[in-house]
Structures are given as C-alpha cells and as structure tokens.
C-alpha positions as a printed Julia matrix, in Angstrom:
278×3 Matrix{Float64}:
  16.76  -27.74  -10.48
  14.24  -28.78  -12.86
  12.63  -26.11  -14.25
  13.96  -24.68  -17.37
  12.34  -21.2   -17.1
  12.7   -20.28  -13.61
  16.87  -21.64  -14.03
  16.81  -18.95  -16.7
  15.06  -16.27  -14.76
  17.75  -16.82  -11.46
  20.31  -16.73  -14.32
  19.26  -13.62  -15.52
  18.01  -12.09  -12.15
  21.98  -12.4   -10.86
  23.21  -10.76  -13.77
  21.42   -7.61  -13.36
  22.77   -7.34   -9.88
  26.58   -7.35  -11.1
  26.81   -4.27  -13.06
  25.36   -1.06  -13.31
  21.8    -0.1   -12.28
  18.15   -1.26  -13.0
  14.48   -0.49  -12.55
  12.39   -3.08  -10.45
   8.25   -2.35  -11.58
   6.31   -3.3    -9.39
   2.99   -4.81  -10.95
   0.04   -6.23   -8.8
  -1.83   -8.41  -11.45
  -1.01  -10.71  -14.42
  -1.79   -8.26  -16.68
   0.16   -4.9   -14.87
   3.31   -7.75  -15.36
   2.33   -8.33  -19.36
   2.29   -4.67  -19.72
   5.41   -4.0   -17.8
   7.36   -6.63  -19.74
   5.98   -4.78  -22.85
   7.56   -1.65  -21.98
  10.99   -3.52  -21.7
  12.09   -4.05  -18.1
  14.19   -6.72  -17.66
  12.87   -7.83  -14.4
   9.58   -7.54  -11.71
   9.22   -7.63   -8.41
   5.72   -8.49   -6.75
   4.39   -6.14   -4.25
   2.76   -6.79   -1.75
   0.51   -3.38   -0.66
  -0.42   -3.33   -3.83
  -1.8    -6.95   -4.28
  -3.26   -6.97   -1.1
  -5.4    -3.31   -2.15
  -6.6    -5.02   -5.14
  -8.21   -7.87   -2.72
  -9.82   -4.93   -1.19
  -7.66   -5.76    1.86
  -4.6    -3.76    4.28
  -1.03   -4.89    3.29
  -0.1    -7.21    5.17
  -3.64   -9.28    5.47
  -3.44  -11.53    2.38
  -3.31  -15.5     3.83
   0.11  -17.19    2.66
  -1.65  -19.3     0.62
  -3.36  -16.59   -1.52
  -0.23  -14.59   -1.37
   1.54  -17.78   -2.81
  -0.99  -18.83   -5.62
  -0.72  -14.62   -6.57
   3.01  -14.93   -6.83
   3.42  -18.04   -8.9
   0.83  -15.99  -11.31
   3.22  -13.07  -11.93
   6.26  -15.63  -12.19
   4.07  -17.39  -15.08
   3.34  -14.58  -16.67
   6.22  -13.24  -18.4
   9.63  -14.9   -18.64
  11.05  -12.16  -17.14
  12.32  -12.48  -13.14
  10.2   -12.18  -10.82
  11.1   -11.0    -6.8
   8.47  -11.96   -4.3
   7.85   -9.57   -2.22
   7.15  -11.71    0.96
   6.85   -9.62    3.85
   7.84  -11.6     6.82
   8.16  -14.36    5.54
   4.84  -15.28    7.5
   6.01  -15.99   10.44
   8.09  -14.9    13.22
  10.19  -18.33   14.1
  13.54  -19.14   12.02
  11.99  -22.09   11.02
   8.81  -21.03   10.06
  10.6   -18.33    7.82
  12.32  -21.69    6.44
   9.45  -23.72    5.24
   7.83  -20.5     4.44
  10.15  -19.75    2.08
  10.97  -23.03    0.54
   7.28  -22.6    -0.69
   7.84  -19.43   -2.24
  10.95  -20.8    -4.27
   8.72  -23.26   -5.77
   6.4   -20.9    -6.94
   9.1   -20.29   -9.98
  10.3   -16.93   -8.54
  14.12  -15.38   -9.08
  14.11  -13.72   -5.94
  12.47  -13.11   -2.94
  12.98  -10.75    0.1
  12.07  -11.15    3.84
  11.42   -8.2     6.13
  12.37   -7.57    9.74
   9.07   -5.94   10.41
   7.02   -7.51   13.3
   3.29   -6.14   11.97
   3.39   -4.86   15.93
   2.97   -1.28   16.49
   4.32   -1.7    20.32
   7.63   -3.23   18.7
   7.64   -2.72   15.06
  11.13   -4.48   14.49
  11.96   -8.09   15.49
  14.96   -7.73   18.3
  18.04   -7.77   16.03
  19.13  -11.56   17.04
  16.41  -12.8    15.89
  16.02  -10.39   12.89
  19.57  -11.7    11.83
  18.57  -15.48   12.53
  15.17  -15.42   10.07
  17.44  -14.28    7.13
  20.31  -17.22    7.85
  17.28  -19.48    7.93
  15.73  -18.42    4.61
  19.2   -18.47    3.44
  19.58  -22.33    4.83
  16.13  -22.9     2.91
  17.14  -21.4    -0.29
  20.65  -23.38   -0.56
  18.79  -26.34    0.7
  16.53  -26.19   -1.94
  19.71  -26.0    -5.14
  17.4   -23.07   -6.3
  19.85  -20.06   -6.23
  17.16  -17.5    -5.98
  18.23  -14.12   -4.85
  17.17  -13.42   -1.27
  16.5    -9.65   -0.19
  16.78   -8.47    3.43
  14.98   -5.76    4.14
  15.36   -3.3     7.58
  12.24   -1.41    7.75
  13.66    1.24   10.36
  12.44    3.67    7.9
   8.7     2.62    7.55
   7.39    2.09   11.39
   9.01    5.39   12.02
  12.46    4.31   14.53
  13.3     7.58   15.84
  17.33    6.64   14.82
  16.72    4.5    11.34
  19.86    5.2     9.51
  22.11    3.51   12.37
  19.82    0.83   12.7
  19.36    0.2     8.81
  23.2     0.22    8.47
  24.01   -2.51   11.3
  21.24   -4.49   10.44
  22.15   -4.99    7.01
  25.38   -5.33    7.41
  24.61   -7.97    9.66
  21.94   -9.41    7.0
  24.47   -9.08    4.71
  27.17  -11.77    6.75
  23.57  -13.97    7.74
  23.84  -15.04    3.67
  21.45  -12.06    2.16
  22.35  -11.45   -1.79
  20.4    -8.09   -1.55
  19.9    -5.55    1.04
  17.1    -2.87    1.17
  15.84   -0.38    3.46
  12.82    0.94    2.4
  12.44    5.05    2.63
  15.67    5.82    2.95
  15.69    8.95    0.75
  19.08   11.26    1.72
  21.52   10.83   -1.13
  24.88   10.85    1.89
  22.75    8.08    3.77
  21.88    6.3     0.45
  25.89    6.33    0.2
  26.98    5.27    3.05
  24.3     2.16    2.6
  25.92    1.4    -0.29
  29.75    1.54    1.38
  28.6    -0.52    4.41
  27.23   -3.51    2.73
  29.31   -3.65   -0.27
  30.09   -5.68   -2.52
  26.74   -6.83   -1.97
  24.09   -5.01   -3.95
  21.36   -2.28   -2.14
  17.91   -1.76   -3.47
  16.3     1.66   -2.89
  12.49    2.16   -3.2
  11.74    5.19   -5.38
   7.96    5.51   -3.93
   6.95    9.48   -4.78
   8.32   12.21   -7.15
  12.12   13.29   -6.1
  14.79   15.72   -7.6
  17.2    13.71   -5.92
  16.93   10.66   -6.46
  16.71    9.32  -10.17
  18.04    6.35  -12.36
  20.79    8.58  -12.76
  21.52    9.97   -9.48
  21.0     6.68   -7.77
  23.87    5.22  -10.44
  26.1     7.56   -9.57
  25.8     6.4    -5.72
  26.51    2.72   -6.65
  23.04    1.54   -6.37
  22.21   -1.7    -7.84
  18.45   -1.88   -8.01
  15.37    0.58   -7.75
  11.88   -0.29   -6.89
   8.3     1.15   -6.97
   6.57   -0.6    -3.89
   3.06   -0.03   -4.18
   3.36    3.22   -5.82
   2.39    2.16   -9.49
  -0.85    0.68   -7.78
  -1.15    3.85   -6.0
  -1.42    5.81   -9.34
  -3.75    3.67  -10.98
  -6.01    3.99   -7.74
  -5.77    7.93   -7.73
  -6.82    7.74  -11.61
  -9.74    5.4   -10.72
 -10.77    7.44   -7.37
 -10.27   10.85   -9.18
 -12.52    9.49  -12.51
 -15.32    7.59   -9.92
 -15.32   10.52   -7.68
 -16.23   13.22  -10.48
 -19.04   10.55  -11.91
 -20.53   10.62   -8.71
 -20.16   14.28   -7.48
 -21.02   16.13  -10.67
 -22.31   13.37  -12.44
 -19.87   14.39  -16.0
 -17.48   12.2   -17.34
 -14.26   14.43  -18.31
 -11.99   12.34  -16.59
 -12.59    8.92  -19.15
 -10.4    11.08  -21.13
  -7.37    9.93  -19.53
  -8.31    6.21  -20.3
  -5.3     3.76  -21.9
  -6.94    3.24  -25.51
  -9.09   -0.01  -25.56
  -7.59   -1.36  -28.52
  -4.17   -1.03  -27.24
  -5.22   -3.04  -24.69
  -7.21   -5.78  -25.78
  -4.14   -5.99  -28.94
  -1.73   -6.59  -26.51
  -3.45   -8.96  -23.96
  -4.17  -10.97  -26.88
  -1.25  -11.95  -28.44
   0.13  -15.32  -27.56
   2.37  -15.76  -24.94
C-alpha cells in the first residue's frame, strides 16, 4: 500500500484488537475527532446517525458519496484509526457491497464495518445467505485491495426489534466470523450472560459492544472482565450534544433567559485547541 499514514493507522488499529479492552468515540465532525484525539483515545470510529443528524437528515439517508467525502475527513483529521461506520455497505448485491467498499478503503480508513440491516421495516434483516455472502465479498474487496483494514460485521437483530435476537446474533456472527470478518458486533445487546456467550461463540475473533445509554452493568471494567475487545458510543455522543443544544435553545425561546449558556465548553479552550497545528 502506498500510504504511509493509513499503513500506520491499520498497524495500530490491529493491535488494539489483540489484547485487553478499548474505547471506540464516536465523533460526527472534524473537529468532535480533534477533540476526541485530545482527550487520548487511541482510536475513532465514524458514526453514521450521528453524521447524518448533523446534515439535518434520518440515519441512513446520507448519499454514498457524501458519506464517503465525510469519512475520508475524520480519517485526515487525526492520525489516529479511524472505523467507518458504513451501514450496508450501500447496497444489497455482494458485489455492490464489493466496489462499495473498495471505495471506502481508499478513503484512508483502518476499519470499516458492514451491517446486515435491509433499511426494510417488512424484513429488517437480509435472509442469512445472503447476509453471510455481502461480508465474504467485502472481505474479497478488502484482500483484493493489499489494504488490511479491519472489517466489522454487524447483526442488527437487536435494533429492528427480532422477537429472538440473541440466537440470531450468535449464528450470524459466527457465520460472519468463518465469511472472513476481523470484528463482530451486535448492536444493543446489553445482558452481561448474552454479552458472554457472544464473546465464547465467535472467539478468538474480537466482539464490539455499543455502550449507547447510562448502565450499572456494563462498564470498561465489567465489559473486560467478559473478554470484550472493543466498546463503542454509536450516535450517543451526538445525542448529548443535541440534548445540550435543544435543552439551551428551548429555554431561550420559552422563557426567553439564558441560564443554560452556563454549561458552554470555554471559548478559549476551544479556539486554543482548534488552532494549533496539526
């Protein structure tokens, strides 16, 4: 491969998945990544809700291209790795998934995951053949490519609501797991047994959990000691800075006071920070 930074960023990115346990931010903007890296993570993943909210439209509706140009900005923005989070894959056929994402590993990213979620609410999840075929051909596409990014496969049993998601999640991973996945995720799973038995099924492979709302059981810690690999936000950092912005704009215009600026991130600290070089 021939770029130096993104080489490093794979390098990296694997590392983290070996050992022990780590914290995936998720930022939606250039400087949400800058800020991120500032705090000392060690890697980012892009999220998709998130970006799309800040475009003022539903996850899910950003065009590829936009969704591409946003991703190679988050990549460039730190040297830190980067996952894309990239839904689909934008497209339903195996081959489509391909050449999808073959574009999205020359955006400069260290990872990337694809979902198994249709975006239909009469069949939420793509029949499991075909499910297990998109992530062998993103696979095919990332080894085609001699860019060893780290591809994610994600069962989303959990979010469109399947009335049996733990048995689903658990074959279908496993079975992402044999297609050539690195990474497996099911979003929402939440019960520290079931977040167990993840783990058991598609070892030694790595699971992600998504960490989306306060919970006394699940933590850095906790989630360690149940062999997790890697923890994620989602949209839920986004969703905090939009509950700040609707609770401030919402008391300007109902009462007409401004108490709530008081919560504001100092100005200086800010405009410091954004301007050093990077």
């Amino acid at each position: 491969m021939n770029n130096p930074a993104q080489a490093s960023a794979i390098a990296q990115f694997r590392a983290l998945h070996q050992s022990g346990c780590f914290v995936l931010p998720n930022p939606w903007d250039v400087g949400t990544a800058i800020y991120l890296q500032h705090l000392g993570f060690k890697a980012l993943a892009t999220t998709s809700a998130g970006f799309a909210f800040s475009r003022g439209l539903s996850d899910g509706k950003v065009p590829r291209e936009e969704m591409l140009v946003h991703i190679r900005d988050i990549a460039a923005a730190t040297p830190l790795p980067v996952n894309a989070d990239f839904l689909n894959g934008f497209a339903t056929e195996p081959e489509e998934v391909a050449h999808n994402v073959k574009l999205c590993v020359e955006t400069g990213v260290a990872g990337l995951s694809i979902e198994d979620s249709t975006g239909d609410d009469d069949e939420p999840l793509y029949d499991e053949r075909l499910a297990i075929e998109r992530v062998r051909a993103a696979r095919k596409a990332i080894d085609d490519s001699k860019i060893p990014v780290v591809l994610t496969a994600r069962c989303e049993a959990w979010l469109v609501g399947h009335p049996d998601p733990f048995n689903v999640a658990r074959k279908r991973l496993v079975a992402f797991a044999e297609a050539g996945a690195d990474c497996l995720y099911a979003p929402s799973v939440r019960e520290p047994d079931e977040i167990a038995e993840l783990v058991k099924a598609v070892a030694p492979k790595p699971l992600n959990v998504l960490v989306s709302r306060p919970s006394e059981k699940l933590s850095l810690a906790s989630l360690t000691d149940l062999g997790v690999r890697r923890i994620s936000v989602g949209s839920a950092l986004s969703a905090v800075a939009w509950g700040a912005f609707i609770r401030a704009a919402r008391e300007i215009a109902d009462s007409g006071t401004f108490d709530s600026l008081s919560g504001a991130a100092p100005f200086a600290d800010l405009n410091n920070l954004f301007g050093q070089p990077r």
